[in-house]
MOPAC internal coordinates of N, CA, C and O (Angstrom, degrees):
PM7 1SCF
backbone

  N    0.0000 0     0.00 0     0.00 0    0    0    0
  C    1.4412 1     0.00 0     0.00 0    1    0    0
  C    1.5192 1   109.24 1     0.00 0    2    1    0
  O    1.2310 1   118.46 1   -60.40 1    3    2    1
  N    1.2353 1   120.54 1   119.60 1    3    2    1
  C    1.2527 1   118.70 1   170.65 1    5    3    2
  C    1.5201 1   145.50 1   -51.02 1    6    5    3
  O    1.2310 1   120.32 1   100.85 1    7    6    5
  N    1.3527 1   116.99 1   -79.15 1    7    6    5
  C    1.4187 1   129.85 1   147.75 1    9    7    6
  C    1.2334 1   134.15 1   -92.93 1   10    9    7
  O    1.2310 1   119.81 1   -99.43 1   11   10    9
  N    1.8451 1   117.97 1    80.57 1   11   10    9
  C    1.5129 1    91.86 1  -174.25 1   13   11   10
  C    1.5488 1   115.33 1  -132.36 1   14   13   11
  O    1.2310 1   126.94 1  -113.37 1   15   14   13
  N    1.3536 1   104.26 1    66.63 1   15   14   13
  C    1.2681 1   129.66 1  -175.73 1   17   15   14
  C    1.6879 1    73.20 1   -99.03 1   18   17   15
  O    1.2310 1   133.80 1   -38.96 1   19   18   17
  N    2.0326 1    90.92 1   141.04 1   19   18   17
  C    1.3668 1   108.71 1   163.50 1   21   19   18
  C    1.2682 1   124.49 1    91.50 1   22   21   19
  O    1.2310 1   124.69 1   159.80 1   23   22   21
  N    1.8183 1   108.59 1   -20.20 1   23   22   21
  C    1.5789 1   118.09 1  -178.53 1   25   23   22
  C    1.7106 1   115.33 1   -95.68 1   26   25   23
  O    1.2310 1   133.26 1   -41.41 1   27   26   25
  N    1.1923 1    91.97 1   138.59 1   27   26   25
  C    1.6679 1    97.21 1  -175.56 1   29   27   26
  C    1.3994 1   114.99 1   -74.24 1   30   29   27
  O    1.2310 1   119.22 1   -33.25 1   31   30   29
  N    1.1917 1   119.09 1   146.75 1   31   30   29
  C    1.5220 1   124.79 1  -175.62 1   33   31   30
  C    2.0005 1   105.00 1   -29.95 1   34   33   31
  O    1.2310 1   126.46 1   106.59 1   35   34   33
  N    1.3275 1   105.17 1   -73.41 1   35   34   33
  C    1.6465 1   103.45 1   167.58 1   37   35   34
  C    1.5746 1   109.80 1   -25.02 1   38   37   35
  O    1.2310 1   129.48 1   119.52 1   39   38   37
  N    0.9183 1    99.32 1   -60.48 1   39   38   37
  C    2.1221 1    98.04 1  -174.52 1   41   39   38
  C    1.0422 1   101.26 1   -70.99 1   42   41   39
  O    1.2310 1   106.48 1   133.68 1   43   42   41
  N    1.2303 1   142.74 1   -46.32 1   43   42   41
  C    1.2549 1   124.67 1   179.45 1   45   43   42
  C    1.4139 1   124.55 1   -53.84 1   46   45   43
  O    1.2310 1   125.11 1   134.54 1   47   46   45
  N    1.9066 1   107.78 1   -45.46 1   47   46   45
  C    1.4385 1    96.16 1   168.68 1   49   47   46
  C    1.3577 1   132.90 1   -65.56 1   50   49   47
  O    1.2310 1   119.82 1   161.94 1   51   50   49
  N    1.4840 1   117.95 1   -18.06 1   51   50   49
  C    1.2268 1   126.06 1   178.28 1   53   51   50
  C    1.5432 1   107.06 1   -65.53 1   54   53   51
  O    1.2310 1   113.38 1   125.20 1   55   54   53
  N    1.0965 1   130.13 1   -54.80 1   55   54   53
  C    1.6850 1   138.36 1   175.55 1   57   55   54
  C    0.9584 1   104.79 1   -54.68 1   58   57   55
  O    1.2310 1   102.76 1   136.33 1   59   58   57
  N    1.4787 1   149.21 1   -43.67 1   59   58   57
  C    1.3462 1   152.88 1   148.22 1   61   59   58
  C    1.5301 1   117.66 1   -18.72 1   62   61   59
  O    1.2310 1   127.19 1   100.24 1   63   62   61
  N    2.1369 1   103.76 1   -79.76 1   63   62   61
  C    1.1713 1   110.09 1   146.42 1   65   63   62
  C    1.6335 1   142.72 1    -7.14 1   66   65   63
  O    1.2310 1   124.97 1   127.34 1   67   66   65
  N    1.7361 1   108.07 1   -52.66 1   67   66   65
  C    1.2029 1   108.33 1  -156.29 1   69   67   66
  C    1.7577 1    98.71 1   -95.85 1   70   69   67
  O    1.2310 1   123.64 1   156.57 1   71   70   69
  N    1.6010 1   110.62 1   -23.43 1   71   70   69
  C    1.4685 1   129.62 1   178.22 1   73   71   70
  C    2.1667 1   105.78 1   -61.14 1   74   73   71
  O    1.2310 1   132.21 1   151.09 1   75   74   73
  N    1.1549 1    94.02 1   -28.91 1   75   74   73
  C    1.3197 1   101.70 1  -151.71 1   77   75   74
  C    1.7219 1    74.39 1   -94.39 1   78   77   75
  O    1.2310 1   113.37 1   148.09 1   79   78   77
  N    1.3745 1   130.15 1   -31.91 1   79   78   77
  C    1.6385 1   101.08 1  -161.18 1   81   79   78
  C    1.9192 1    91.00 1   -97.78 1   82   81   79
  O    1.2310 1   128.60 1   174.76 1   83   82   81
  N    0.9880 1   101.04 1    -5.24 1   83   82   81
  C    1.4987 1   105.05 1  -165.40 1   85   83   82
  C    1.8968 1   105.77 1   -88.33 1   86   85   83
  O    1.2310 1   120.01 1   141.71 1   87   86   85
  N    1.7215 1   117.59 1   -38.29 1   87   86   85
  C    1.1792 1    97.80 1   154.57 1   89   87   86
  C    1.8664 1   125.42 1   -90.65 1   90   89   87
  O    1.2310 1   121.95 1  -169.64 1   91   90   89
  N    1.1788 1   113.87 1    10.36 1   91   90   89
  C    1.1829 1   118.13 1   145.70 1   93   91   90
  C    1.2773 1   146.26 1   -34.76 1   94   93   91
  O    1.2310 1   132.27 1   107.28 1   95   94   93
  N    1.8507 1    93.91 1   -72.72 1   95   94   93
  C    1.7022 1   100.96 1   160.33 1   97   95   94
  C    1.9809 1   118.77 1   -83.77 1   98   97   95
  O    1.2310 1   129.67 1  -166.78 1   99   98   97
  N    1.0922 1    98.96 1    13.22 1   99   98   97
  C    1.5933 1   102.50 1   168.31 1  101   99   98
  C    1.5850 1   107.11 1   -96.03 1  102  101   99
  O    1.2310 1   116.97 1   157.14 1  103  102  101
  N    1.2549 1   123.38 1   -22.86 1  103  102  101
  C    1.3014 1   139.83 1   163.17 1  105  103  102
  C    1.4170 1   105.64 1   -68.04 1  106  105  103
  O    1.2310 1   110.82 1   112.95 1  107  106  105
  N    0.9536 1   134.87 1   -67.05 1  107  106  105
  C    1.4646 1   142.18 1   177.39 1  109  107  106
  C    1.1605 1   131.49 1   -57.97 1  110  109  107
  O    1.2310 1   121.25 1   150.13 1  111  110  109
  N    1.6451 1   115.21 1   -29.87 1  111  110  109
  C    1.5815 1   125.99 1   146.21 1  113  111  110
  C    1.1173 1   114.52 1   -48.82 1  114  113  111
  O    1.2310 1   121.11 1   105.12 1  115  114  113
  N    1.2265 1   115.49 1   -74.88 1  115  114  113
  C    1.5855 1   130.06 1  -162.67 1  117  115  114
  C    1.2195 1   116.67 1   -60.54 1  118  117  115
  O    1.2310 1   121.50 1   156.50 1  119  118  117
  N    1.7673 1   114.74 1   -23.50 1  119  118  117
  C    1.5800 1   126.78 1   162.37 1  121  119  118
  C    1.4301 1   117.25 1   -62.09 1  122  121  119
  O    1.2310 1   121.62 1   134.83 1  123  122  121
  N    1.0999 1   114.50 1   -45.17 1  123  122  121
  C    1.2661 1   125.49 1   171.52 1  125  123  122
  C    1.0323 1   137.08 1   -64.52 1  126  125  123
  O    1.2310 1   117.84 1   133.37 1  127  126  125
  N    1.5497 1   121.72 1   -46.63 1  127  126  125
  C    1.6191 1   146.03 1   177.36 1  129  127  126
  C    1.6990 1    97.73 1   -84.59 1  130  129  127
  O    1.2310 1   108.26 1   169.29 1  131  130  129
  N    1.4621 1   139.54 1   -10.71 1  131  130  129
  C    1.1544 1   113.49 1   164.39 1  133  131  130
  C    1.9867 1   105.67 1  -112.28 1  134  133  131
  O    1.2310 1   128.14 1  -178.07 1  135  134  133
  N    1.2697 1   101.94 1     1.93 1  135  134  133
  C    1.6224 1   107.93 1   164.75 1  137  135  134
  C    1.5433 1   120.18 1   -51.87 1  138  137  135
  O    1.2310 1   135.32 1   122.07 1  139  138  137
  N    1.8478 1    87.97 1   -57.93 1  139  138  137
  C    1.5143 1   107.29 1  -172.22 1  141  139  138
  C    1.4104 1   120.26 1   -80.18 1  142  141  139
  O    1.2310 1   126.09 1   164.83 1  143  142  141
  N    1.8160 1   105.89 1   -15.17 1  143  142  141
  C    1.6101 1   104.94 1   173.27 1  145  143  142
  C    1.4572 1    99.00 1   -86.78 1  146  145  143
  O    1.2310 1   109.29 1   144.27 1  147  146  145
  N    1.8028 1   137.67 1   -35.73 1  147  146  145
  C    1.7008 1   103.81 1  -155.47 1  149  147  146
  C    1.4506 1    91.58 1  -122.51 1  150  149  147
  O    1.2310 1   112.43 1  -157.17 1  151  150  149
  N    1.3468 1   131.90 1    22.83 1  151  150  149
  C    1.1668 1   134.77 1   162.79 1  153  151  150
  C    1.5039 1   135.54 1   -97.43 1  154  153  151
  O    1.2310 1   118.88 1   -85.88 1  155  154  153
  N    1.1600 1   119.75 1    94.12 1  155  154  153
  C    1.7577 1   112.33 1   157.11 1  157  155  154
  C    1.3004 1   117.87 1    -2.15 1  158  157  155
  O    1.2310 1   113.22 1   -53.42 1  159  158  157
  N    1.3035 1   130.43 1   126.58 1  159  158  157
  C    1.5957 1   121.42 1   144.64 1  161  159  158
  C    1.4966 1   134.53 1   -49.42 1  162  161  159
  O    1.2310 1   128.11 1   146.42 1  163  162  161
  N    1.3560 1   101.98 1   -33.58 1  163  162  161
  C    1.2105 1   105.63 1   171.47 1  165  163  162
  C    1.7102 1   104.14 1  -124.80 1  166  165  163
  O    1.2310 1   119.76 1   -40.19 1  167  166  165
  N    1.0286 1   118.05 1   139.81 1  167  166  165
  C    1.2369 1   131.17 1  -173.50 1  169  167  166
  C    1.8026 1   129.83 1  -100.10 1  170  169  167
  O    1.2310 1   126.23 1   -77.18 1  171  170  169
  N    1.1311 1   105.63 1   102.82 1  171  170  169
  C    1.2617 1   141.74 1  -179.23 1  173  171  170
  C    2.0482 1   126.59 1   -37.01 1  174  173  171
  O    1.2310 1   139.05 1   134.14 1  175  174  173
  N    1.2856 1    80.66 1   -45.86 1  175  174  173
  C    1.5188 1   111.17 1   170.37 1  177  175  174
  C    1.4150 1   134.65 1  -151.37 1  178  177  175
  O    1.2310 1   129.46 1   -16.33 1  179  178  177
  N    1.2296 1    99.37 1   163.67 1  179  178  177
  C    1.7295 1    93.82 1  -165.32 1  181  179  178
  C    2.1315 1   113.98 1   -80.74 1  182  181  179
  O    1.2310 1   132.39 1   166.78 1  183  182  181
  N    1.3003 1    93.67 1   -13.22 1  183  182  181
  C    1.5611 1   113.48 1   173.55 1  185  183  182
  C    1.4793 1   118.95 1  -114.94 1  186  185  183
  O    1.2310 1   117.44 1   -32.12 1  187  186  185
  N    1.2595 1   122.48 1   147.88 1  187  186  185
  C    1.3065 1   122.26 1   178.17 1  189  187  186
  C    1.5663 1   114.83 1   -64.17 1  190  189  187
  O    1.2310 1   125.31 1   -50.09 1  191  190  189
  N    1.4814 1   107.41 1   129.91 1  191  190  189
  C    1.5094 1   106.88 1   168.88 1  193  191  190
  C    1.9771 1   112.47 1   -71.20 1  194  193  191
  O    1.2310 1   133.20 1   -22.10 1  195  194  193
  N    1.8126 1    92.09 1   157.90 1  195  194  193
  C    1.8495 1    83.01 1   176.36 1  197  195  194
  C    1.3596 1   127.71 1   -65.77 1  198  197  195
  O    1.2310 1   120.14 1  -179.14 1  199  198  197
  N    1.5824 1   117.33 1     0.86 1  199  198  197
  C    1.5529 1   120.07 1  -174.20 1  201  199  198
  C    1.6778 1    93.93 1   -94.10 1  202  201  199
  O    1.2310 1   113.85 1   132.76 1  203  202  201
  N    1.2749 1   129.25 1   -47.24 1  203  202  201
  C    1.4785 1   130.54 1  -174.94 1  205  203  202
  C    1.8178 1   107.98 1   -66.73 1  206  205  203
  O    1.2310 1   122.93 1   152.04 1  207  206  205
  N    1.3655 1   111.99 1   -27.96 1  207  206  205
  C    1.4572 1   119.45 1  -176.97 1  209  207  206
  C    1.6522 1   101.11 1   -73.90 1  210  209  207
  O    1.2310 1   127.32 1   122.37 1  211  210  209
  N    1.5981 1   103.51 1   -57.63 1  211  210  209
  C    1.7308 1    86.91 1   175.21 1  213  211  210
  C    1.6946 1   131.31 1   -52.58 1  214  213  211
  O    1.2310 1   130.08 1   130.94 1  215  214  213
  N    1.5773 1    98.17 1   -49.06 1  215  214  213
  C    1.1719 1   100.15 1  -171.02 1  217  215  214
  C    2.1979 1   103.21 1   -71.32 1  218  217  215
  O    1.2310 1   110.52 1   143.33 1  219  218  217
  N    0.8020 1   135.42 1   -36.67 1  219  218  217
  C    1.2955 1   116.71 1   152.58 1  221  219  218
  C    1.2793 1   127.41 1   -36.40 1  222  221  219
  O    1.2310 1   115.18 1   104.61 1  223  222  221
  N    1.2351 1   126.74 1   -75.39 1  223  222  221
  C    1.8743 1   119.34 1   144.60 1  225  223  222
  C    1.1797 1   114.03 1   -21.44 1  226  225  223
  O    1.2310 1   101.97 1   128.28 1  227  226  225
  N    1.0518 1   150.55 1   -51.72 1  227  226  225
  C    1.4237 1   144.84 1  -177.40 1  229  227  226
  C    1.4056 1   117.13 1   -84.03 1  230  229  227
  O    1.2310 1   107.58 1   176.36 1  231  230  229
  N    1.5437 1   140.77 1    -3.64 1  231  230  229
  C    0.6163 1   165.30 1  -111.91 1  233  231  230
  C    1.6641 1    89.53 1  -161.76 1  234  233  231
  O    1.2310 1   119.28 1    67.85 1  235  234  233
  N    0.8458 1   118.98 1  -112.15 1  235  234  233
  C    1.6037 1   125.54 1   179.78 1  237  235  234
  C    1.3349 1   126.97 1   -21.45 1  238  237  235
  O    1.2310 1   134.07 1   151.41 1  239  238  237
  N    1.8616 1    90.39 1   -28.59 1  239  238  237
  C    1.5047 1    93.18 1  -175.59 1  241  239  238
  C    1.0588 1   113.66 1   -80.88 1  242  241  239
  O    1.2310 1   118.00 1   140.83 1  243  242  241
  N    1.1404 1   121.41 1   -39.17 1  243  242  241
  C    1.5058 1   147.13 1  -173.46 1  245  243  242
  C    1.3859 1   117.50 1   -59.01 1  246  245  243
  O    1.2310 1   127.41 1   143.23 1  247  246  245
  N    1.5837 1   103.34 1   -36.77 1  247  246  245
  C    1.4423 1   128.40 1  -179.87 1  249  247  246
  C    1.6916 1   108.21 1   -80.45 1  250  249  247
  O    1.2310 1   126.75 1   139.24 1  251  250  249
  N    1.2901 1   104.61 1   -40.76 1  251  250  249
  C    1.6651 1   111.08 1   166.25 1  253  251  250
  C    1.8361 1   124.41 1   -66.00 1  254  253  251
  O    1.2310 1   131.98 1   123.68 1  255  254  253
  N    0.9809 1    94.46 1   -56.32 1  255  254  253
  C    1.5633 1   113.80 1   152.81 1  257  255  254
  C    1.5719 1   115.64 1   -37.78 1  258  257  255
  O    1.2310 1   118.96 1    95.31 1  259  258  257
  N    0.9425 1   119.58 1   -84.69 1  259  258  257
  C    1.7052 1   112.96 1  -171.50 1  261  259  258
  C    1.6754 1   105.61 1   -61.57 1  262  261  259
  O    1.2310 1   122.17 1   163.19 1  263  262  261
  N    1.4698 1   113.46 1   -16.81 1  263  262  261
  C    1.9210 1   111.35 1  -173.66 1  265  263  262
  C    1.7581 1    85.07 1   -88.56 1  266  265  263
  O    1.2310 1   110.81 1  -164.76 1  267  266  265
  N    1.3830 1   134.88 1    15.24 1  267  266  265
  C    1.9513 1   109.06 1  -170.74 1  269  267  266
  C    1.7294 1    56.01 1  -139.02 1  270  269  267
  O    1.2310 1    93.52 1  -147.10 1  271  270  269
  N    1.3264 1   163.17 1    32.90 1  271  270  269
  C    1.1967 1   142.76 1   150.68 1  273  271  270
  C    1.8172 1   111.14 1   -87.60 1  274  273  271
  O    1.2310 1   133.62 1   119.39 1  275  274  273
  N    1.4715 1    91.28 1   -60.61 1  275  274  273
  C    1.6981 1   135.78 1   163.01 1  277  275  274
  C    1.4526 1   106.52 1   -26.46 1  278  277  275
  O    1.2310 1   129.62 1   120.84 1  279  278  277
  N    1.5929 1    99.06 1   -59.16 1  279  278  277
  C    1.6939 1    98.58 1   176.48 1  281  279  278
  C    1.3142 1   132.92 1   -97.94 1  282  281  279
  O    1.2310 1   126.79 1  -172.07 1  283  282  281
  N    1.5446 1   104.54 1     7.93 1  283  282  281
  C    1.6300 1   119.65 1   167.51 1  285  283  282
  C    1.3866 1   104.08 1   -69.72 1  286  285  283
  O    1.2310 1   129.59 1   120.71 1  287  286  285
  N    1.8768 1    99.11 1   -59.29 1  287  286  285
  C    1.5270 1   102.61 1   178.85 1  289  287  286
  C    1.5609 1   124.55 1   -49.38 1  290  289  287
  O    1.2310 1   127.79 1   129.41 1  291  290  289
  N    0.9997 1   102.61 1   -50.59 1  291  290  289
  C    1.7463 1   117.11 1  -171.59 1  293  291  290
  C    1.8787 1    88.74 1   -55.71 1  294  293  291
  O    1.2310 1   118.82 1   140.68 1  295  294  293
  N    1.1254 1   119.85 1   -39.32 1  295  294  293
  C    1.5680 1    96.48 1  -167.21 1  297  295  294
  C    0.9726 1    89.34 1  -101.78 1  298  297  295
  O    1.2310 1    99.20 1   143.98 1  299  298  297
  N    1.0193 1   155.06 1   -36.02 1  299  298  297
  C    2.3358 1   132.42 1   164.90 1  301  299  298
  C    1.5874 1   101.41 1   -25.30 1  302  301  299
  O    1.2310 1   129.27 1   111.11 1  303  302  301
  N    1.3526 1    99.75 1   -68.89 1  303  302  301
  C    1.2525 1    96.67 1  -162.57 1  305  303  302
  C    1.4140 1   133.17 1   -77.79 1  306  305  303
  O    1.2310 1   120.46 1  -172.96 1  307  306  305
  N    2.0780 1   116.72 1     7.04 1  307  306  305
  C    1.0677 1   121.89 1   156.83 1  309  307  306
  C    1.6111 1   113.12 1   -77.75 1  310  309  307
  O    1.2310 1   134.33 1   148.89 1  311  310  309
  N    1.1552 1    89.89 1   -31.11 1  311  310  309
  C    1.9775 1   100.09 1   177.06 1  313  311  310
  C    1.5637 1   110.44 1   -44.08 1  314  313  311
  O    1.2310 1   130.53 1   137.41 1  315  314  313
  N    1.6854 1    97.29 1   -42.59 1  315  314  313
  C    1.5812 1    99.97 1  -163.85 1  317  315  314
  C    1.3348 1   108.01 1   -67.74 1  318  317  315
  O    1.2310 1   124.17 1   141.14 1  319  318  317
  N    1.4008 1   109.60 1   -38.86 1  319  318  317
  C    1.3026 1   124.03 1  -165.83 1  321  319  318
  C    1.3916 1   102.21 1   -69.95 1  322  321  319
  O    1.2310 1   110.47 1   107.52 1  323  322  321
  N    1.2802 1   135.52 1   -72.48 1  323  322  321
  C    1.1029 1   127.61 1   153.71 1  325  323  322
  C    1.5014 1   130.44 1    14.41 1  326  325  323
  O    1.2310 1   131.87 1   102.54 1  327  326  325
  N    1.3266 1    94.69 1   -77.46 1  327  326  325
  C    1.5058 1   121.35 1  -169.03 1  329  327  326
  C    1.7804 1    97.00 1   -69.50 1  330  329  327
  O    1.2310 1   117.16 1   133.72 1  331  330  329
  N    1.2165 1   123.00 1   -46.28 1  331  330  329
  C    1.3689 1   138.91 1   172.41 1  333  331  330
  C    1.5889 1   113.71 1   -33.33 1  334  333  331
  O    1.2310 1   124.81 1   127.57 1  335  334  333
  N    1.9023 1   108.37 1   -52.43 1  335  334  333
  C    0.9586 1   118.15 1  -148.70 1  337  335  334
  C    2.0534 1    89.30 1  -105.97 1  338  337  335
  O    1.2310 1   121.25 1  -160.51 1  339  338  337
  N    0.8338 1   115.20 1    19.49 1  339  338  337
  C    1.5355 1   130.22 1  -164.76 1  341  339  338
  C    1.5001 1    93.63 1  -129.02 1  342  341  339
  O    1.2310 1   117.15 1   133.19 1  343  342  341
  N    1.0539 1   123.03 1   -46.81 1  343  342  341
  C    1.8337 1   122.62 1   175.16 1  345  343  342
  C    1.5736 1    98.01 1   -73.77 1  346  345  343
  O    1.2310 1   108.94 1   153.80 1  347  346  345
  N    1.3585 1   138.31 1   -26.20 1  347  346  345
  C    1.6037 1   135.50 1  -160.58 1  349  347  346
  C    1.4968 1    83.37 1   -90.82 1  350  349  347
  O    1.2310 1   112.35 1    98.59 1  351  350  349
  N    1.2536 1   132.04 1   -81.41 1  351  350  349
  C    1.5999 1   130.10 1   177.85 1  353  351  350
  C    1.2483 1   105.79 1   -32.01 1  354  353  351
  O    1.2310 1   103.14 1   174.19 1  355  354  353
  N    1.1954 1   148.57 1    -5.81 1  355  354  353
  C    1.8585 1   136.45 1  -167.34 1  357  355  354
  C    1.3090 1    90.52 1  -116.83 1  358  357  355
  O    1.2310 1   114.98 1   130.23 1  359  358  357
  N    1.3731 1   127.12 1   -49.77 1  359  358  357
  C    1.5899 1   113.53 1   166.92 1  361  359  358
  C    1.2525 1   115.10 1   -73.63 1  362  361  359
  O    1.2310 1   103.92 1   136.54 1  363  362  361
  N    1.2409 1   147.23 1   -43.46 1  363  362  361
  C    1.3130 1   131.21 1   166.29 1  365  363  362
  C    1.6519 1   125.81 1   -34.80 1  366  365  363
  O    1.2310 1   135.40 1   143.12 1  367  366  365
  N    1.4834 1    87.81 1   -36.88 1  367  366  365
  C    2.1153 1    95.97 1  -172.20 1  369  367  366
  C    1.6144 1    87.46 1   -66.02 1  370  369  367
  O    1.2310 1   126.29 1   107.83 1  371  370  369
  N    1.5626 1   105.52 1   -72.17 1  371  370  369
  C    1.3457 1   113.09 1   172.55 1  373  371  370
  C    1.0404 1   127.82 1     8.08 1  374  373  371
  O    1.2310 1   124.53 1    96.64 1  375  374  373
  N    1.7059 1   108.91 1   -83.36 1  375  374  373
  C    2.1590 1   128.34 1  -165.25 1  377  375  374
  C    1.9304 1    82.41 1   -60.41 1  378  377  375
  O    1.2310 1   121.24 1   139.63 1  379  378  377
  N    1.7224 1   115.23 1   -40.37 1  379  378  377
  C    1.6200 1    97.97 1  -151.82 1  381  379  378
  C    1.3230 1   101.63 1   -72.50 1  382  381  379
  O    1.2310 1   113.12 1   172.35 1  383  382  381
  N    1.4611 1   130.60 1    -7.65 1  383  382  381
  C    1.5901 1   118.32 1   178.47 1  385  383  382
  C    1.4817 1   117.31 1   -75.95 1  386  385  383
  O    1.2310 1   120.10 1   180.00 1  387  386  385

């Protein structure tokens, strides 16, 4: 959880809540989208072969990787905004003095 100075127990569980359903369906994507890339439709054996085992490994990682890329970006660029909207209030107080 990022910032959670200030939130009341209720908010807190809710952000909790939304963390818990949110890597959920990132679990459930990535289950899916590397199912349908290194898997057969119909299935061959009862164990994974070593070509379906790598590319699952490779697959996940890749899939993990670009989602901790995704959320580097996403929080740079709330920072900026942030900071953006924190420089607009300092000139606003500013012009009103």
């Amino acid at each position: 959880m990022a910032n959670v100075q200030g939130l009341s127990q209720d908010q807190l569980q809710i952000v909790a809540e939304l963390e818990i359903e949110m890597m959920s369906d990132m679990y459930h994507r990535m289950t899916n989208g590397c199912f349908k890339k290194c898997l057969p439709l119909k299935f061959r054996d009862s164990e994974l072969t070593k070509g379906e085992s790598v590319c699952v490994d490779r697959c996940v990682a890749k899939y993990l990787e670009v989602h901790d890329r995704i959320g580097k970006k996403l929080t740079s660029m709330s920072m900026q905004d942030e900071a953006a909207m924190k420089q607009m209030q300092a000139n606003t107080n500013a012009m009103a003095k």
